[in-house]
N, C-alpha and C positions, 0 to 999 in steps of 0.2 A: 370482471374488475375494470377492463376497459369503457365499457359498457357503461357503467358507473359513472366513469369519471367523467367522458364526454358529457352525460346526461347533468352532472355537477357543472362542465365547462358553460354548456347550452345557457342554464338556467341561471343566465346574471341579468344586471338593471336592464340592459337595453340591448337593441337587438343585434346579433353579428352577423358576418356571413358565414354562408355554409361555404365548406372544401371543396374546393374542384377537384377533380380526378387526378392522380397521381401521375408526372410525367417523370420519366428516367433521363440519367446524364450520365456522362463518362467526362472522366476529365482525368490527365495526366499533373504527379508530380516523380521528381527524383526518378524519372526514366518508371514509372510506374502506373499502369491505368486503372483509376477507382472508379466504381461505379456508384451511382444513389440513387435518390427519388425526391423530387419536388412535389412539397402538398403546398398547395397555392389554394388561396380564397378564391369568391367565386365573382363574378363582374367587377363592377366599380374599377375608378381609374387603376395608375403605379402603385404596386404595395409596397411596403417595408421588407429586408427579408432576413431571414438569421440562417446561419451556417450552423450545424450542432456539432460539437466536436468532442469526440469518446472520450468515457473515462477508462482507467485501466484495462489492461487482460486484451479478450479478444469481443469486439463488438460486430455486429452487421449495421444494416440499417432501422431493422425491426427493434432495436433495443429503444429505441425510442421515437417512436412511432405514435405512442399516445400524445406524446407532449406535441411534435407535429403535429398533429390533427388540432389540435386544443388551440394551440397558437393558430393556425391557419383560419381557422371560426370566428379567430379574433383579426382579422385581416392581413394577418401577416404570411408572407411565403418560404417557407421552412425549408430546406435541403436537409436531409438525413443519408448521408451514404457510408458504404462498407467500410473499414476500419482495412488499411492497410496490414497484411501478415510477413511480407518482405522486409526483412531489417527490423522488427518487431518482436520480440518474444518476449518471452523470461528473461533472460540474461541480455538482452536486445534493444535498445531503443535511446532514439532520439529526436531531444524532445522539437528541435531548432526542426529536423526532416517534419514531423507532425505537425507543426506552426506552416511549415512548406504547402503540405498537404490542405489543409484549414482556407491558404490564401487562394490555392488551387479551384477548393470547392468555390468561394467566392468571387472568383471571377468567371465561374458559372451559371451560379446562382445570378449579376448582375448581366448577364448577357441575356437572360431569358425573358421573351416577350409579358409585360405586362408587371416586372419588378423595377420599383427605382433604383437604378444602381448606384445614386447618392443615396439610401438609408439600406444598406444593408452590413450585418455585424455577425457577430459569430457568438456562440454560447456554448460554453464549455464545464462538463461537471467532473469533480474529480482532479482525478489526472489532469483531466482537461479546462481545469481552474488554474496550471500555469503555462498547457498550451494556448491558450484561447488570448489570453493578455500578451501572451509571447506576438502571436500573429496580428493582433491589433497593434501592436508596436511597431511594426514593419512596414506597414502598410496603409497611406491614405485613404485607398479604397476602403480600409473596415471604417463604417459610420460607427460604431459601437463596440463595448465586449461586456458579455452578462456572464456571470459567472454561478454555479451552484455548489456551494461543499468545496471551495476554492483554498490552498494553503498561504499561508504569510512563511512558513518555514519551507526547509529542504523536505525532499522526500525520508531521507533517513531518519531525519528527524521527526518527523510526520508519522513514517512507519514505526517507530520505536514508541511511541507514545500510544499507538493504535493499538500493536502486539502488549505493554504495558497495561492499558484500561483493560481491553478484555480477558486479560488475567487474572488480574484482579477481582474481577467480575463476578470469575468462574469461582472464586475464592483462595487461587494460588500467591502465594506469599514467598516471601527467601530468595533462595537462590535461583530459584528455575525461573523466576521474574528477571532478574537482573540480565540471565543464558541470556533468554529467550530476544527480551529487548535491547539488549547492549552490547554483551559481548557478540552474539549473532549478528548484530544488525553491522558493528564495527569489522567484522571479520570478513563479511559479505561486500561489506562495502572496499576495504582493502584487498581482497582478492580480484576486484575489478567484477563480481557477480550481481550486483545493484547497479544497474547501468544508471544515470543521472543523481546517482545518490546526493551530492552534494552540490547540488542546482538552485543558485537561489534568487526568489520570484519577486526579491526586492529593485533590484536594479533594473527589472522590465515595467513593475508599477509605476517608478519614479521617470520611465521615459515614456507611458502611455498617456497621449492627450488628447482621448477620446470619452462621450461620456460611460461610465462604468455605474453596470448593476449587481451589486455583488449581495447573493444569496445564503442566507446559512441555516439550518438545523439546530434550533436551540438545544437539540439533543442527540450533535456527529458526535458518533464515540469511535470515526475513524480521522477523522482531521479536529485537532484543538481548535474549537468553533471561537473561544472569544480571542485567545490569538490571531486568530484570521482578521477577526472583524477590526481588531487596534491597530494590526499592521496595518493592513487596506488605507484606514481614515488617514494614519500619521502618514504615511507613504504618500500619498497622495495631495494631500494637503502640503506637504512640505514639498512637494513638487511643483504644484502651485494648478494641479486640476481641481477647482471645485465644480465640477459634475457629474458629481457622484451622489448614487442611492444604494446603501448597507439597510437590509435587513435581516431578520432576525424572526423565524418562524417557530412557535413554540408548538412543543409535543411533534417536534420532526424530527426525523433523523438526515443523516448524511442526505440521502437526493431527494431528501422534500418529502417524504413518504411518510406519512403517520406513523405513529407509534407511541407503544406506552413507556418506552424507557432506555430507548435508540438504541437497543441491542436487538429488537424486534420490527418487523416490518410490515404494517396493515395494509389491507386495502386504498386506495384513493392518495393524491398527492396532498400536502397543508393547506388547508382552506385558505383561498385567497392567493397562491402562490402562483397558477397558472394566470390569473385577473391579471396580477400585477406585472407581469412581461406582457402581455397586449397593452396595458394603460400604458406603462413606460415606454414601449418602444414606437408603439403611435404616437406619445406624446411630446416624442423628438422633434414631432415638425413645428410644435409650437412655440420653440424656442429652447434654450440652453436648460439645462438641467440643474434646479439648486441644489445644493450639499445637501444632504441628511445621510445620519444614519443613529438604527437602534443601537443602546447601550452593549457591552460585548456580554454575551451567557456567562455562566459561570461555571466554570470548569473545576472537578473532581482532582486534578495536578496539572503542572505547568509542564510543557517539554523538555528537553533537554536537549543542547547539542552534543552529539555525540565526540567522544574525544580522538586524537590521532592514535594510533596502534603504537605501544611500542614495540623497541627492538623483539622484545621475546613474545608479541603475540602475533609476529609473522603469520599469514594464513599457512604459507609451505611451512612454516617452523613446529605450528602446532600441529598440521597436518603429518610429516615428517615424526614429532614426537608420538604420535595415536596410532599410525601405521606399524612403527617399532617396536611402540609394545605389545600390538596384536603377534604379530610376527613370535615375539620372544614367548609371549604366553602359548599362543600355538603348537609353538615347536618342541616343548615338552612332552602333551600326550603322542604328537607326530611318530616324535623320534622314541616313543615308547615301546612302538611295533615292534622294532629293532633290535629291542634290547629284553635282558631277562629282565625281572621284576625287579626293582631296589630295594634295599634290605632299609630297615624299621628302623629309627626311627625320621628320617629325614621324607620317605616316598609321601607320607600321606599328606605333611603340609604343602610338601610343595604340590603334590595333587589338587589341596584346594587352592593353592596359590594359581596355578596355572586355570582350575574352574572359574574363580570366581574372574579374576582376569580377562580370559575371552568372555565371559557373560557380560559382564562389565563395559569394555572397550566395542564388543561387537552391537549389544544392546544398545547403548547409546549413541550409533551412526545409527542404526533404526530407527529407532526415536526421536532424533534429530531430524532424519528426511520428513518421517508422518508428523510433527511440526511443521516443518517446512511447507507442508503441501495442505495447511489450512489448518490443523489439530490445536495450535494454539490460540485459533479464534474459538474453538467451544471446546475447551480441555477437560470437560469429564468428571466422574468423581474425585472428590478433594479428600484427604486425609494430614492431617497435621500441617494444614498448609499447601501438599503438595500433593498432584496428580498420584496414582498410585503409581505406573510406569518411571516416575521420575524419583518417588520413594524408592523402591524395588533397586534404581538404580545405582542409588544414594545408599543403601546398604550392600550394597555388592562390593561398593569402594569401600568403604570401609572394612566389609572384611579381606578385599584386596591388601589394605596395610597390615590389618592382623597377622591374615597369613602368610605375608614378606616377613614380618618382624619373627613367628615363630620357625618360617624356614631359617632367615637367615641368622637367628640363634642356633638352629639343631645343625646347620652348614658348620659352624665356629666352632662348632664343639666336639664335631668329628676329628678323628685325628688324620684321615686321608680326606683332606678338604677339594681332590681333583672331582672332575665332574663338569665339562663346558654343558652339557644340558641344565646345570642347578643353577652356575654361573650366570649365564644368558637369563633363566626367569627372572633371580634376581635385581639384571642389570633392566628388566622392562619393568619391574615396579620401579626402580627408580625413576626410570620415564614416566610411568603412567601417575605418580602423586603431584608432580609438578602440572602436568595437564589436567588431570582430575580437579586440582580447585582450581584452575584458569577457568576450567569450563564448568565450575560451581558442583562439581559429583561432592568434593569434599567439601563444602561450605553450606552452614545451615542455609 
């Protein structure tokens, strides 16, 4: 695939240079030493040079090493280095440290024999569409910032629209749409588990006044491509930068990579998209850059900002209520060991009471985690809307209320109503229906 794509870089109108051999750098930020590698053209005077700067997760230098090379042929000198893991994770990250890191690599990059250290800028995909503008913001030194798959929204907002499309996709409808992107993403972000959740990449546009090339996928189905593109223009223009170039690559997806319907990922980058950062960023030394940009895509929905939590969807409130009634339902068969059998008619509802309960309460923290950890980007067979695990779990609440309703009839109608084992399951359905439709088990 590399192979390819070089071979696609090579063959444009006129002719480039070839890469020089890869030289290594280390350079410190935030008490931290990252290491890379400079792919630099091959003779000719001071090059241009770009800083590349990750998108989410965990990167090296190797995650984009093709685009390096590509650029380099096109006479520009590329840094690519490892992706900090210190202060970084899952639940970890800041974005202001990464813009840190960006200016770090940068003044690496210009220190190295044979770059101009007046045209050197940084490029960032992803994630690193509000680092990359973050660290051109800071700093004189950056000549530039390109951006690819770059947001005009917050992250949460970003991610709920992302988790949203490909649900939809998959053919999920209802409530487990709403879990998945709304009440999850608000819950995640209120328990302080979405680090930068509500980050927003307006107020670094309106302070960047450098020229900006901003890249998009006429078909991200992880960032709302024509929202990106309208903020960008308006941002920018009412700031009063006109040098700017928005475009707009059709049949791509998120990083420029082909595809027939941006949920899939071909071979090769979009025709024309590696050409166009060598034109552009050689073509700084010609002078100031005029305004353009293509029309914004059109988007399947619009985003949505997500709203503040209220009081009763505390993350501890609802965590707190989900723990309790595991506990209540639990403690039923537990304390069954214990005791003799219960006499007819009350044992057997509340048998199912307490079954379908922990199936129920237990089932859907499993469920949630394998969500969590990517399941809701390709969620599987569909049934009436809904995954089958998320059906399955949707009827389990449901006869969780049945079976509350016919224990706590055959409870009432005993005439020795003692019993803290009946009591207790009882009081954990009443926990669990409030939770249950917070967190959509009981809503179509």
């Amino acid at each position: 695939m590399i192979a390819a794509l070089l071979a696609a870089v090579v063959a444009v109108s006129s002719p480039v240079p070839a890469a020089a051999p890869a030289g290594d750098v280390s350079f410190t930020s935030h008490g931290v030493t990252l290491h890379g590698t400079v792919v630099a053209p091959e003779g000719g005077g001071p090059a241009p040079g770009i800083v590349m700067v990750h998108g989410s997760g965990e990167h090296d230098r190797d995650d984009y090493r093709a685009e390096a090379e590509a650029f380099a042929k096109a006479g520009i000198a590329t840094l690519i280095y490892d992706k900090r893991t210190e202060g970084y994770s899952l639940f970890e990250r800041d974005y202001s440290v990464l813009a840190d890191d960006a200016l770090a690599a940068v003044q690496a990059l210009r220190s190295r024999p044979g770059v101009d250290p007046a045209r050197v800028g940084v490029w960032g995909l992803s994630e690193g569409g509000w680092v990359a503008p973050l660290a051109a913001s800071r700093s004189k030194d950056v000549a530039f910032a390109i951006t690819v798959g770059a947001n005009g929204v917050s992250p949460d907002r970003q991610q709920s629209w992302a988790l949203e499309t490909y649900l939809r996709h998959g053919g999920v409808d209802g409530s487990m749409v709403d879990m998945v992107a709304s009440t999850n993403m608000r819950t995640l972000a209120g328990a302080g588990l979405f680090p930068e959740a509500g980050y927003d990449p307006v107020p670094v546009l309106e302070n960047l006044r450098r020229p900006v090339l901003g890249l998009w996928g006429e078909l991200d189905r992880l960032t709302p491509p024509g929202e990106a593109v309208r903020i960008f223009r308006e941002t920018l223009e009412r700031a009063g930068n006109q040098q700017y170039t928005l475009k707009v690559f059709p049949q791509s997806q998120h990083a420029l990579r082909r595809t027939t319907d941006g949920f899939d990922k071909l071979d090769g980058f979009a025709p024309g998209y590696l050409d166009l950062v060598g034109t552009w960023v050689n073509g700084l030394a010609d002078g100031p850059v005029r305004p353009s940009s293509d029309p914004p895509p059109e988007q399947a929905s619009q985003s949505v900002a997500l709203a503040p939590l209220s009081w009763y969807e505390t993350p501890w409130l609802q965590l707190a209520g989900w723990a309790l009634a595991l506990l209540a339902f639990a403690a039923y068969p537990v304390t069954a060991l214990f005791r003799r059998r219960e006499e007819v008619p009350l044992a057997r509802p509340a048998r199912w009471l307490a079954s379908t309960g922990l199936l129920a309460t237990a089932g859907f923290l499993v469920y949630y985690v394998t969500l969590s950890m990517g399941a809701a980007m390709a969620p599987g067979p569909v049934l009436f809307g809904r995954t089958l695990p998320w059906l399955a779990l949707q009827l389990l609440a449901v006869g969780v209320v049945i079976a509350g309703v016919v224990t706590a009839v055959s409870w009432w109608r005993r005439e020795d109503r003692g019993g803290v084992r009946v009591g207790l399951l009882l009081a954990g359905t009443l926990l669990f229906v409030p939770w249950a439709v917070q967190w959509g088990l009981l809503v179509p």
